[in-house]
Each structure stands twice: as C-alpha cells, then as structure tokens.
PDB file of the backbone (N, CA, C, O) and the ligand in Angstrom, with CONECT records:
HET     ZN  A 101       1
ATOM      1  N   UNK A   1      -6.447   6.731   6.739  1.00  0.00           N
ATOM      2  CA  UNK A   1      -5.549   6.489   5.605  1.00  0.00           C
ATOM      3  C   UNK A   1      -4.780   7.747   5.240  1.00  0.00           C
ATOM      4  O   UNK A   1      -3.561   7.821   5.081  1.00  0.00           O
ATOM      5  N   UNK A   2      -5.730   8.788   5.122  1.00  0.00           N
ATOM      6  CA  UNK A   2      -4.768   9.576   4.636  1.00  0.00           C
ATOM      7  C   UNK A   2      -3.820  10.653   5.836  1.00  0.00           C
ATOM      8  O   UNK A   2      -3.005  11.529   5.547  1.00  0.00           O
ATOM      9  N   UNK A   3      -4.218  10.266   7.032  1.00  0.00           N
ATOM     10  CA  UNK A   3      -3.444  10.673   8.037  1.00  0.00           C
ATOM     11  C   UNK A   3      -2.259   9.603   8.532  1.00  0.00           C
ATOM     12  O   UNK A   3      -1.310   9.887   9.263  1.00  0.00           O
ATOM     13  N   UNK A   4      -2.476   8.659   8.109  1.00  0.00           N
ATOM     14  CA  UNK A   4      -1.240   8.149   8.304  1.00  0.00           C
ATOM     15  C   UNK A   4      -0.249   8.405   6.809  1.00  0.00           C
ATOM     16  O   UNK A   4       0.976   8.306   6.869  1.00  0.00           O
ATOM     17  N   UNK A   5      -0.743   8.633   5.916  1.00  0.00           N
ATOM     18  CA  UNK A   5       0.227   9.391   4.727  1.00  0.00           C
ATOM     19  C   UNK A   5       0.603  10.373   5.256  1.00  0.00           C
ATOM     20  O   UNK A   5       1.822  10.261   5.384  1.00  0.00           O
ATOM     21  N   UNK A   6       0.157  11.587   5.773  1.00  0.00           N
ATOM     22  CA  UNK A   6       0.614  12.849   5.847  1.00  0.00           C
ATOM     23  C   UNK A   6       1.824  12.275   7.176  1.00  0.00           C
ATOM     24  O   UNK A   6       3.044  12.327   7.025  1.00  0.00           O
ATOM     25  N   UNK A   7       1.398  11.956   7.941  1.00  0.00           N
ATOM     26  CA  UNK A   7       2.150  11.335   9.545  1.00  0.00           C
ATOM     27  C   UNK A   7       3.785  10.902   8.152  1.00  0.00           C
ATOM     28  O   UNK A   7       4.653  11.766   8.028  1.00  0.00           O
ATOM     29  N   UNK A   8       3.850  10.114   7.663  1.00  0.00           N
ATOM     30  CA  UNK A   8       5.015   9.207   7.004  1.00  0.00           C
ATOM     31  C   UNK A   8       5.366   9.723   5.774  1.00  0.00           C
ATOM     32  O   UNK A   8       6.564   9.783   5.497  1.00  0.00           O
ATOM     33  N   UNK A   9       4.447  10.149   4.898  1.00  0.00           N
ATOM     34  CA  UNK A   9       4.655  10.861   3.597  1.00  0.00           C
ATOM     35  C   UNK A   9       5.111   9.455   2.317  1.00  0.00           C
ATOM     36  O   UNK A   9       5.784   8.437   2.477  1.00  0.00           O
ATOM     37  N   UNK A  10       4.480   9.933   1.245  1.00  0.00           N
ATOM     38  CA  UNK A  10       4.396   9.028   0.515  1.00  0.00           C
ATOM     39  C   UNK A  10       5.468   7.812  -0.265  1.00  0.00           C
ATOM     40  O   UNK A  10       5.279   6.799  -0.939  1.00  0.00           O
ATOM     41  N   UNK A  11       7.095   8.825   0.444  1.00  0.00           N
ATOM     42  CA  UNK A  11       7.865   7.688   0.182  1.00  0.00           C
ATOM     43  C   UNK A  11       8.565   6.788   0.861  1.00  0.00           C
ATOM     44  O   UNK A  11       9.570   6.133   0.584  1.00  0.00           O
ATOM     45  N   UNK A  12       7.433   6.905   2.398  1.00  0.00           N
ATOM     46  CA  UNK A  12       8.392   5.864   3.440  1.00  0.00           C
ATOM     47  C   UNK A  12       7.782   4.390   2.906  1.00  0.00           C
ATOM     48  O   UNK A  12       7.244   4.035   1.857  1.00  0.00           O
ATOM     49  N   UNK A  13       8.091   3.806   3.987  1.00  0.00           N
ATOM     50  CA  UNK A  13       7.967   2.190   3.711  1.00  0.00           C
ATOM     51  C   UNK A  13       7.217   1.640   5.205  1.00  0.00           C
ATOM     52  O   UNK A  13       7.493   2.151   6.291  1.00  0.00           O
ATOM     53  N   UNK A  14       6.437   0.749   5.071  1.00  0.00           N
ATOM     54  CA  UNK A  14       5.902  -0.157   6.215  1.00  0.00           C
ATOM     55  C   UNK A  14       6.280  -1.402   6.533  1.00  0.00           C
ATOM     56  O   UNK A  14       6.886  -1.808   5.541  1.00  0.00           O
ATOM     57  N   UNK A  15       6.268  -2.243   7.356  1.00  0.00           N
ATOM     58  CA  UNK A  15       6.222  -3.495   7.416  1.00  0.00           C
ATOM     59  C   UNK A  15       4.925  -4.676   7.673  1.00  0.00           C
ATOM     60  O   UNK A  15       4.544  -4.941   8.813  1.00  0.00           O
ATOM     61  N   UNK A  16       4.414  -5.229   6.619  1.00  0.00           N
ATOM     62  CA  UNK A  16       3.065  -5.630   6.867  1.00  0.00           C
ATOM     63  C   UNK A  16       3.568  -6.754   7.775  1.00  0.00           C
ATOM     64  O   UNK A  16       4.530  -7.507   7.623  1.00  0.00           O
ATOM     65  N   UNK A  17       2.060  -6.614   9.418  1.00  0.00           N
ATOM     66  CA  UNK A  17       2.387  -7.499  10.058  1.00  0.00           C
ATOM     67  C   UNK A  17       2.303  -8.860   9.625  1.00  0.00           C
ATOM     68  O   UNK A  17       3.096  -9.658  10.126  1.00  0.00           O
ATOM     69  N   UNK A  18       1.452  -9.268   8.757  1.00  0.00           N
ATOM     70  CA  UNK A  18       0.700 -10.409   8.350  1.00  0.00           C
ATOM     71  C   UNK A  18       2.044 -11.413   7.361  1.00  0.00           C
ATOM     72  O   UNK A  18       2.538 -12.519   7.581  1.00  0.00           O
ATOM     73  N   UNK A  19       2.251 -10.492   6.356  1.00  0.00           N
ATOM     74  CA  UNK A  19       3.246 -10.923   5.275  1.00  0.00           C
ATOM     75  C   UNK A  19       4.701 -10.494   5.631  1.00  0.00           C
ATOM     76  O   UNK A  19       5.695 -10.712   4.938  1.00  0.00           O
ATOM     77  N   UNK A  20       4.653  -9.768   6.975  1.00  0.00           N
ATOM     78  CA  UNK A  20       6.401  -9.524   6.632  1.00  0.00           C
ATOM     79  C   UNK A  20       6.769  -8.375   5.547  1.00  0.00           C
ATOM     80  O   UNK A  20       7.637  -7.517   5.710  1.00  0.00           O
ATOM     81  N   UNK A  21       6.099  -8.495   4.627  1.00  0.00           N
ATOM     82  CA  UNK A  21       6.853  -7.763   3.252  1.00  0.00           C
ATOM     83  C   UNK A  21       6.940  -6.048   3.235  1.00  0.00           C
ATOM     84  O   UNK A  21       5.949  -5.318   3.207  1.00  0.00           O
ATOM     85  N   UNK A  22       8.140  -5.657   3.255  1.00  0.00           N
ATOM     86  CA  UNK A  22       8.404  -4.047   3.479  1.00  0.00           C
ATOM     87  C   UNK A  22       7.802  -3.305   1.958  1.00  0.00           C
ATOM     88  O   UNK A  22       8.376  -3.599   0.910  1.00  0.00           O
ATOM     89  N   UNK A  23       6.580  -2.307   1.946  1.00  0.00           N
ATOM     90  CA  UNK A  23       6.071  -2.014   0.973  1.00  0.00           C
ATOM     91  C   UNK A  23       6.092  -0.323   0.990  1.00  0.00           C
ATOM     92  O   UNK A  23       6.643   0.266   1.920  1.00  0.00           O
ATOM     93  N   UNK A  24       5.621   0.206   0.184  1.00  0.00           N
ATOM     94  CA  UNK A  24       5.664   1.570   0.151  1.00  0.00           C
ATOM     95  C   UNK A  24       4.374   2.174   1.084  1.00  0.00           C
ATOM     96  O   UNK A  24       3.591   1.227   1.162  1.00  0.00           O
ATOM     97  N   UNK A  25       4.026   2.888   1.540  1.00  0.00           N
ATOM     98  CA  UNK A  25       2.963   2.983   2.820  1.00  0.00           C
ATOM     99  C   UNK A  25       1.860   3.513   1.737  1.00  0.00           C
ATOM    100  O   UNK A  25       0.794   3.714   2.317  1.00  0.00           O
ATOM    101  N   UNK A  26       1.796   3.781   0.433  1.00  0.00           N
ATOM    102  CA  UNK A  26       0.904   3.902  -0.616  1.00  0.00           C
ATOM    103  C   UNK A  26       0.458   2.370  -0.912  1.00  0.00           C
ATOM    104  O   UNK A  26      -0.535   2.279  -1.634  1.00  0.00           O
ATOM    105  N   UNK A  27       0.994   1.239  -0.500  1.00  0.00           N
ATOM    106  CA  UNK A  27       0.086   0.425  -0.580  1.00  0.00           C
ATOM    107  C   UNK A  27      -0.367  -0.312   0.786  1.00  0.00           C
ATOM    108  O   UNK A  27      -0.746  -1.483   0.801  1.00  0.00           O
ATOM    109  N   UNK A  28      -0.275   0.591   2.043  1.00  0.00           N
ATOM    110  CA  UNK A  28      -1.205   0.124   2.957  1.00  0.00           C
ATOM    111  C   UNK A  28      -2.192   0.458   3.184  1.00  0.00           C
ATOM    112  O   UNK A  28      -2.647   1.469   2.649  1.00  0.00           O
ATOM    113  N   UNK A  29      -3.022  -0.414   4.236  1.00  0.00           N
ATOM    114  CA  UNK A  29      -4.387   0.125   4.496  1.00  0.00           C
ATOM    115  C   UNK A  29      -4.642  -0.438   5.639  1.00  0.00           C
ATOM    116  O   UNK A  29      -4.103  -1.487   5.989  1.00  0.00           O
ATOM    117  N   UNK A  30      -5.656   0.329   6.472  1.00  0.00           N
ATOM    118  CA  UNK A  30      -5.814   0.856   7.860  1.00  0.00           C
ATOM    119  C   UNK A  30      -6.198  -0.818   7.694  1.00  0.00           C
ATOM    120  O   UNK A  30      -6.686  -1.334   6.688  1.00  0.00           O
ATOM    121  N   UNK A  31      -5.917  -1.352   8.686  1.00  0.00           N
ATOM    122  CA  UNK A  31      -6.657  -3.004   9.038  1.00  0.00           C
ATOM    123  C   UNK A  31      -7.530  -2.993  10.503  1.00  0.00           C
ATOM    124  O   UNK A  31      -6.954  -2.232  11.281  1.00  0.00           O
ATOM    125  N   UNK A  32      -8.472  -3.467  10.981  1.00  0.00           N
ATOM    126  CA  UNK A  32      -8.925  -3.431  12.365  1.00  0.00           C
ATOM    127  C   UNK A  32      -8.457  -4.308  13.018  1.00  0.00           C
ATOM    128  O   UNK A  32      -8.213  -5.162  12.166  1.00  0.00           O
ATOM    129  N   UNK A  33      -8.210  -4.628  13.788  1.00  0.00           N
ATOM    130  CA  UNK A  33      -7.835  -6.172  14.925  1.00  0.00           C
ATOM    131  C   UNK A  33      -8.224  -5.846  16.181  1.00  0.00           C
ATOM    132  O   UNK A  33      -7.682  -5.046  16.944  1.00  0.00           O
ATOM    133  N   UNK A  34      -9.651  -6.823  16.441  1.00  0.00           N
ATOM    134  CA  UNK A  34     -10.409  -7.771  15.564  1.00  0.00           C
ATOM    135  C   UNK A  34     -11.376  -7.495  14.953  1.00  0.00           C
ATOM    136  O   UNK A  34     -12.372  -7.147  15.588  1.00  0.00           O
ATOM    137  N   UNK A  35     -11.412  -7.548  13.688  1.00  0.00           N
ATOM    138  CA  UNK A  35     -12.275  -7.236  12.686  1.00  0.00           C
ATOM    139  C   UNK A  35     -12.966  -6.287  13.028  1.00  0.00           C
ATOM    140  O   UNK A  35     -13.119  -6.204  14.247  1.00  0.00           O
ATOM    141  N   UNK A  36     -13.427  -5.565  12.452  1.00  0.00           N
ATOM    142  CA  UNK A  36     -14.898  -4.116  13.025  1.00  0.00           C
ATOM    143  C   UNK A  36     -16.444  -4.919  12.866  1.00  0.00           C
ATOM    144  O   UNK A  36     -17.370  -4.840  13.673  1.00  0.00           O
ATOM    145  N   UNK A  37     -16.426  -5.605  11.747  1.00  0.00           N
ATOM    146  CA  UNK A  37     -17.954  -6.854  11.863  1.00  0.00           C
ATOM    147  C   UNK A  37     -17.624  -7.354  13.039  1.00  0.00           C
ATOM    148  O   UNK A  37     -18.630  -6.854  13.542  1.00  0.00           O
ATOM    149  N   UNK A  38     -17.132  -7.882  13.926  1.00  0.00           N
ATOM    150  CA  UNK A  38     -16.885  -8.821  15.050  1.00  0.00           C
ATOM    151  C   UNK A  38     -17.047  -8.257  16.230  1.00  0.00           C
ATOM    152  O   UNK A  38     -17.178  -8.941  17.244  1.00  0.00           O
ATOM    153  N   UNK A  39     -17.059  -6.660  16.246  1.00  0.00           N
ATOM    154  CA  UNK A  39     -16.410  -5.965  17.123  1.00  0.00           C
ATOM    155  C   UNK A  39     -17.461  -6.856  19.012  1.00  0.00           C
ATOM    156  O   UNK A  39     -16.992  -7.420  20.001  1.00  0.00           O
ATOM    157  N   UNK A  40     -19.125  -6.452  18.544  1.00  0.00           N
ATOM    158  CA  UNK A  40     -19.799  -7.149  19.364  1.00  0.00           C
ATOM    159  C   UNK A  40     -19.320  -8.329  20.052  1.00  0.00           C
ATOM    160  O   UNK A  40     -19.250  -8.658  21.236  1.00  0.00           O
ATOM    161  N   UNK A  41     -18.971  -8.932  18.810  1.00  0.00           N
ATOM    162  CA  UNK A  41     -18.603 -10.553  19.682  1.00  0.00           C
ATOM    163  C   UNK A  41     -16.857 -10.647  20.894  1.00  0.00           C
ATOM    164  O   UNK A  41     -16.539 -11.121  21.984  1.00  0.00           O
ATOM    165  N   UNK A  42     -16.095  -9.709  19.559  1.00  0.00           N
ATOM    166  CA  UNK A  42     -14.778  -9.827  20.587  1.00  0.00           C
ATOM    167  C   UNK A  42     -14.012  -8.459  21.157  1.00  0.00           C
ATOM    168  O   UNK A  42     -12.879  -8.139  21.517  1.00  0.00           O
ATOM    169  N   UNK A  43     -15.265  -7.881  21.024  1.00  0.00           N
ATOM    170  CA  UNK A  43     -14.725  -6.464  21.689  1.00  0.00           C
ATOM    171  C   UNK A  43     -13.903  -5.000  20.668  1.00  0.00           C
ATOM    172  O   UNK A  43     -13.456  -5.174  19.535  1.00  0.00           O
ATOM    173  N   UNK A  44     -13.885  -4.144  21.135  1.00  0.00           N
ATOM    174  CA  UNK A  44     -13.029  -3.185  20.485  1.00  0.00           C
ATOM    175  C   UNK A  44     -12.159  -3.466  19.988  1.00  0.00           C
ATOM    176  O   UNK A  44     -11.359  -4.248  20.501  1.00  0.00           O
ATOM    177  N   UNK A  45     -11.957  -2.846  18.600  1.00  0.00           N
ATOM    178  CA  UNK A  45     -11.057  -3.286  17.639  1.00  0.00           C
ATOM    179  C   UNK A  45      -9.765  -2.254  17.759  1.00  0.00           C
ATOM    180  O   UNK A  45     -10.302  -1.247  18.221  1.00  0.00           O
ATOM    181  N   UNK A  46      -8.605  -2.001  17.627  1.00  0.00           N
ATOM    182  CA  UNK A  46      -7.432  -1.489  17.689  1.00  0.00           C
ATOM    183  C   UNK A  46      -7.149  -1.386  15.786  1.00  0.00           C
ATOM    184  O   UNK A  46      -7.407  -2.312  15.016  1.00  0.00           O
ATOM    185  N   UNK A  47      -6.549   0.028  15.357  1.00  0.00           N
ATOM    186  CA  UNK A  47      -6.326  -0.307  14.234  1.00  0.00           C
ATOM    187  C   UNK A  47      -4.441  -0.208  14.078  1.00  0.00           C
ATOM    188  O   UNK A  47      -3.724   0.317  14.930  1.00  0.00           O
ATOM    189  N   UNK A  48      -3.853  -0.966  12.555  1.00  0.00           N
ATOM    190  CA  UNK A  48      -2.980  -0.625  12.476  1.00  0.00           C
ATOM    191  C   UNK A  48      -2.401  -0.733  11.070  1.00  0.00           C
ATOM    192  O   UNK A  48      -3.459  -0.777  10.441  1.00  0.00           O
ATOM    193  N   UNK A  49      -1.834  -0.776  10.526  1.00  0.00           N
ATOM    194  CA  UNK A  49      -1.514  -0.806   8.862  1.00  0.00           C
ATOM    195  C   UNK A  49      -0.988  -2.176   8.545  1.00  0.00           C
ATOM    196  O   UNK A  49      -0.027  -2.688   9.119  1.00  0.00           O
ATOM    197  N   UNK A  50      -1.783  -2.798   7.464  1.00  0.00           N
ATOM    198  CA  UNK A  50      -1.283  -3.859   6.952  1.00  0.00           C
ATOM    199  C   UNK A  50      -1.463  -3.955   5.135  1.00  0.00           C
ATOM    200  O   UNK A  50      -2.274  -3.195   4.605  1.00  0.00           O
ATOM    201  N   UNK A  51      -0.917  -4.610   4.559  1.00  0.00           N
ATOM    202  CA  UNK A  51      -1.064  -4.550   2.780  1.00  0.00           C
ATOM    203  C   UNK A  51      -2.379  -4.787   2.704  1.00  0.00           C
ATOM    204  O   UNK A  51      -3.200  -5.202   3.522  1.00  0.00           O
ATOM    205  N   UNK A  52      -2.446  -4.430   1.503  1.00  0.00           N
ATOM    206  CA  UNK A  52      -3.839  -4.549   0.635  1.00  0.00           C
ATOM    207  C   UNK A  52      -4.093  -5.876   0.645  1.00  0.00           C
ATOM    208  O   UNK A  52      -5.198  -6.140   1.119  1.00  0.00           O
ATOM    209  N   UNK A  53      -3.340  -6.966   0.223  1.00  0.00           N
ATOM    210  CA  UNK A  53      -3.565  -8.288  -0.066  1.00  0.00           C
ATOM    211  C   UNK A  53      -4.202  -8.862   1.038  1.00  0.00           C
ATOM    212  O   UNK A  53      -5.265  -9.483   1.051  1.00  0.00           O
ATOM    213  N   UNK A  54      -3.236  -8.518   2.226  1.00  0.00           N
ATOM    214  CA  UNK A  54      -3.174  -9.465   3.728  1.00  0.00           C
ATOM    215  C   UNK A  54      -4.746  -8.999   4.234  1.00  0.00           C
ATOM    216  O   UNK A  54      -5.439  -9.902   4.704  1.00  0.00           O
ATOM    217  N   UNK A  55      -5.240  -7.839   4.168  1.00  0.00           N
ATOM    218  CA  UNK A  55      -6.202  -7.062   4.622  1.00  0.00           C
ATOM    219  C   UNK A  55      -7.663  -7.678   3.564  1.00  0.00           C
ATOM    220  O   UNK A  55      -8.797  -7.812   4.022  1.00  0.00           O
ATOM    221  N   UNK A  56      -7.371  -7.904   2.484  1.00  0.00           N
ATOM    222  CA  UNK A  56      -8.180  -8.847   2.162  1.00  0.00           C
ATOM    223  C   UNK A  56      -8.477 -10.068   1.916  1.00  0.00           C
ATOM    224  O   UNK A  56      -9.630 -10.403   1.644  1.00  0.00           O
ATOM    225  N   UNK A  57      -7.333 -11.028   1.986  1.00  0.00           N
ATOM    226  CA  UNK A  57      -7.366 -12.136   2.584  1.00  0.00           C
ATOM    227  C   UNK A  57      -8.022 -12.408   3.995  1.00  0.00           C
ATOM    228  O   UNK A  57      -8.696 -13.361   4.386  1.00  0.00           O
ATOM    229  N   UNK A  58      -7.586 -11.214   4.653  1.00  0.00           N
ATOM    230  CA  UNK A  58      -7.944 -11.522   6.197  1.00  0.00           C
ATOM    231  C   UNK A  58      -9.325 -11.452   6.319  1.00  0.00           C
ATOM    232  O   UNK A  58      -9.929 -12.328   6.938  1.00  0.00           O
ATOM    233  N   UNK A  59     -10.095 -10.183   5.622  1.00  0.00           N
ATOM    234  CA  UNK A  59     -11.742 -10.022   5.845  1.00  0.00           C
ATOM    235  C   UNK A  59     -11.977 -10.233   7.089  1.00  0.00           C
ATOM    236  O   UNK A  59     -11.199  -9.522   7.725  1.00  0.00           O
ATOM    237  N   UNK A  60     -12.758 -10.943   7.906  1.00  0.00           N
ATOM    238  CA  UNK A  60     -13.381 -11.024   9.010  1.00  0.00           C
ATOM    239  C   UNK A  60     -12.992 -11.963   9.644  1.00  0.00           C
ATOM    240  O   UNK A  60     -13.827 -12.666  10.214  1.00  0.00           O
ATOM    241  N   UNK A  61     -11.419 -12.303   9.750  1.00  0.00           N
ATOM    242  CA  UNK A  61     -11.179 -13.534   9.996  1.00  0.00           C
ATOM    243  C   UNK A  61     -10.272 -12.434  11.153  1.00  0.00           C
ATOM    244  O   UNK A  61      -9.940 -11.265  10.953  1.00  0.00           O
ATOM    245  N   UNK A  62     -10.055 -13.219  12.282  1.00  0.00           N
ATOM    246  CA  UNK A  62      -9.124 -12.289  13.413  1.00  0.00           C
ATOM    247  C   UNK A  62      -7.888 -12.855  13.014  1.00  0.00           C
ATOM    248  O   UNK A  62      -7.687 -13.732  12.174  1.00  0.00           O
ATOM    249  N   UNK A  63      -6.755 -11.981  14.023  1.00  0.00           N
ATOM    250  CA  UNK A  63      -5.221 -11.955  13.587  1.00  0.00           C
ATOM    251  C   UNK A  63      -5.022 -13.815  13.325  1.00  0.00           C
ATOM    252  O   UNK A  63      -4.694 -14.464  12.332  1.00  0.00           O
ATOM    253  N   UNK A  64      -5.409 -14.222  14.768  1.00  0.00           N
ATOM    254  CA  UNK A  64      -4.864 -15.693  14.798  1.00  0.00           C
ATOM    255  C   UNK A  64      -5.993 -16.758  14.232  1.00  0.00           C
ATOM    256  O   UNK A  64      -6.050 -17.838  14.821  1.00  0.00           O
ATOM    257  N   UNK A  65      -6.812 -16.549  13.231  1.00  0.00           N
ATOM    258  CA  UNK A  65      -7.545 -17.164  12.626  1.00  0.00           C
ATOM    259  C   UNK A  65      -6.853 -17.025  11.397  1.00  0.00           C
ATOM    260  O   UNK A  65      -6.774 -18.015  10.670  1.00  0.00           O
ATOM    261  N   UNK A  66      -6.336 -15.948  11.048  1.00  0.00           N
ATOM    262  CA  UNK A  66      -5.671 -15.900  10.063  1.00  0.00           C
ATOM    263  C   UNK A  66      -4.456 -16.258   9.919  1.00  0.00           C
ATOM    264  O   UNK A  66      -3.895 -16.115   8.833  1.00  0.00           O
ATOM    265  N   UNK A  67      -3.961 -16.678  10.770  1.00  0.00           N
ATOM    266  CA  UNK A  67      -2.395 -17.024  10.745  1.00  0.00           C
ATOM    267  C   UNK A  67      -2.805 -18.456  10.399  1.00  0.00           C
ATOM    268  O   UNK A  67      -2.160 -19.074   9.552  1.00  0.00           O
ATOM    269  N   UNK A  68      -3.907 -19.040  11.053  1.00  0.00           N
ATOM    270  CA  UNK A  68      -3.820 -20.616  11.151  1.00  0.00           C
ATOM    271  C   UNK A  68      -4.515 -20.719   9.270  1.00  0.00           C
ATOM    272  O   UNK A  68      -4.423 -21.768   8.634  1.00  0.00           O
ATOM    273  N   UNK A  69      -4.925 -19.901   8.891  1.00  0.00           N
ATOM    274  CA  UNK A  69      -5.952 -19.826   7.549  1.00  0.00           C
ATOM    275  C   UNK A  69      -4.563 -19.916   6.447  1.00  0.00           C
ATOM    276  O   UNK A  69      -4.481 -20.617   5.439  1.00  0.00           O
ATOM    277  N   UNK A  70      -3.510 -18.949   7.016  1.00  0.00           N
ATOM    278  CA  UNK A  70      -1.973 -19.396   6.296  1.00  0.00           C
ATOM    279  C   UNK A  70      -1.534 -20.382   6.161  1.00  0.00           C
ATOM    280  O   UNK A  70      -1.294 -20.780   5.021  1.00  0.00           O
ATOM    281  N   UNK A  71      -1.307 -21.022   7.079  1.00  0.00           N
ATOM    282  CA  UNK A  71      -0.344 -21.952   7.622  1.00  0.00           C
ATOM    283  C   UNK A  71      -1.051 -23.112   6.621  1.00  0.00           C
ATOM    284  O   UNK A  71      -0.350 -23.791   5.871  1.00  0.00           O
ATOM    285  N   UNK A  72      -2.549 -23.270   6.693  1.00  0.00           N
ATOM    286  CA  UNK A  72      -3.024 -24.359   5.872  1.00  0.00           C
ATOM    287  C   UNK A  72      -3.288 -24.005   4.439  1.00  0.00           C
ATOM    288  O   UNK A  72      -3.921 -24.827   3.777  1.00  0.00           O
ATOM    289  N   UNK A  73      -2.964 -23.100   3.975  1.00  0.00           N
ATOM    290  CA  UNK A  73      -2.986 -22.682   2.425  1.00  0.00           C
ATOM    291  C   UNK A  73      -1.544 -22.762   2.255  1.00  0.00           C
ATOM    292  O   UNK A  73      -1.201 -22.733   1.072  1.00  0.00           O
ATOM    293  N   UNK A  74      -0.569 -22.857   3.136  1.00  0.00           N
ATOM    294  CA  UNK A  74       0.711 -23.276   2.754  1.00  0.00           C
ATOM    295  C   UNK A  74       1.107 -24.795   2.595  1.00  0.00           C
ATOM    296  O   UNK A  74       1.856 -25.347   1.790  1.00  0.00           O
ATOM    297  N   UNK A  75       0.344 -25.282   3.646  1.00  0.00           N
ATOM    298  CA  UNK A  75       0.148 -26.692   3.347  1.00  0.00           C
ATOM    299  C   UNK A  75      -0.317 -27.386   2.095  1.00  0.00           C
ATOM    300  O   UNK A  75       0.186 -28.130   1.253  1.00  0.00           O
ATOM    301  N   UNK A  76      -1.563 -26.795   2.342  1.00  0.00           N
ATOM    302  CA  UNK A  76      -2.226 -26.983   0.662  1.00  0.00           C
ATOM    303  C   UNK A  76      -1.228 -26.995  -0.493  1.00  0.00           C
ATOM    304  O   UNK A  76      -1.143 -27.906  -1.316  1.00  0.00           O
ATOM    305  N   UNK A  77      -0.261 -25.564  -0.463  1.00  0.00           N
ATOM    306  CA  UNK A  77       0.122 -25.454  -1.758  1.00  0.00           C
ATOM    307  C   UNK A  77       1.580 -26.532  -1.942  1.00  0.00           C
ATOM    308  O   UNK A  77       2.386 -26.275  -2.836  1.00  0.00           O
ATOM    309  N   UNK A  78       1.783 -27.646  -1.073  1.00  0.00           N
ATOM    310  CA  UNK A  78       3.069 -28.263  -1.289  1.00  0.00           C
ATOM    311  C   UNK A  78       3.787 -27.637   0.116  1.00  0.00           C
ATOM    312  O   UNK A  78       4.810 -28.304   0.268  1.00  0.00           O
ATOM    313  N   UNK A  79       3.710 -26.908   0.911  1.00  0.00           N
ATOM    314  CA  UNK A  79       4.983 -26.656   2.032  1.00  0.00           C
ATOM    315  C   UNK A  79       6.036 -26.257   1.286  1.00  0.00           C
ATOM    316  O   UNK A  79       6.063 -25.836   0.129  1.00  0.00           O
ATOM    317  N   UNK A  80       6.983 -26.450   2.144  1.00  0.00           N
ATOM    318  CA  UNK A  80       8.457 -26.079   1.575  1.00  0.00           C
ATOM    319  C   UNK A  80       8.861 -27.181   0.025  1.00  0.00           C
ATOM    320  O   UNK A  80       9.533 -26.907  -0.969  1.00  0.00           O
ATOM    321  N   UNK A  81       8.347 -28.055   0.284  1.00  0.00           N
ATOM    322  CA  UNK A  81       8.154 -29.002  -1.490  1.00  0.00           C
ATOM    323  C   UNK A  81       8.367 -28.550  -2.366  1.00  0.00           C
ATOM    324  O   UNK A  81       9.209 -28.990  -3.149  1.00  0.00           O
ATOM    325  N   UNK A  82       7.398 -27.063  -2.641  1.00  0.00           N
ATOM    326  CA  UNK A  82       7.247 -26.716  -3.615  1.00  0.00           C
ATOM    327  C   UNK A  82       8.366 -26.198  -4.684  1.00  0.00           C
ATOM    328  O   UNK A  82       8.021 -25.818  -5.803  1.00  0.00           O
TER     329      UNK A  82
HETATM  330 ZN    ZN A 101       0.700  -8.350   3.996  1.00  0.00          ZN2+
END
C-alpha cells in the first residue's frame, strides 16, 4: 500500500478494475486475484489495486465469481428498470 503511494503519489488517480470508477489512489487497496484464503485451492495469487468497496464486496470470492455475484445483484435491484 504504501509503496504503491510513494510509486504514484497521493494525487494521482486509479481505475478500479471491478467498478470502472476513476478514484484517487488514497482510496485504493492492494486486492489479491485469486483471493490469498484460496491461494491452496487455485494457486498463486497476483496482486493489483482495486477500491475499498469492490475489495470488500469481493472478500473471497475470485475475479469471475464476482462479476457473476454483480451481474445478479443488478438483477435483483430492477436492471436497467430502475
Ligand atoms: Zn471498485
């Protein structure tokens, strides 16, 4: 965390992979993919920066478990309906 601050400095910007949303790199955080609990089951984890939110939404869920974990909480909430 705090080497990727010093690397960018506190007033660049990121792009979270998860959400898309361009944030200040003061609100990212190191994410694993796939998970570091999992690591046994699916191997070495790779890290890379994603938001606070997405990173805890995601918890122990891998990249494409989580995409599909979206897709049906978008459903849920009405789709484009809303
Ligand atoms: Zn995000």
């Amino acid at each position: 965390m705090k080497r990727w601050k010093r690397l960018y400095g506190m007033s660049a910007t990121f792009v979270c992979p998860y959400c898309l949303r361009t944030l200040p790199i003061s609100e990212s955080t190191v994410e694993h993919e796939p998970p570091r609990s999992r690591q046994y089951e699916l191997g070495r984890s790779k890290t890379m920066l994603a938001c606070k939110r997405c990173n805890n939404q995601k918890g122990a869920l891998t990249a494409a478990e989580y995409a599909e974990w979206k897709r049906l909480e978008f459903i849920r909430n009405g789709g484009l309906s809303r």
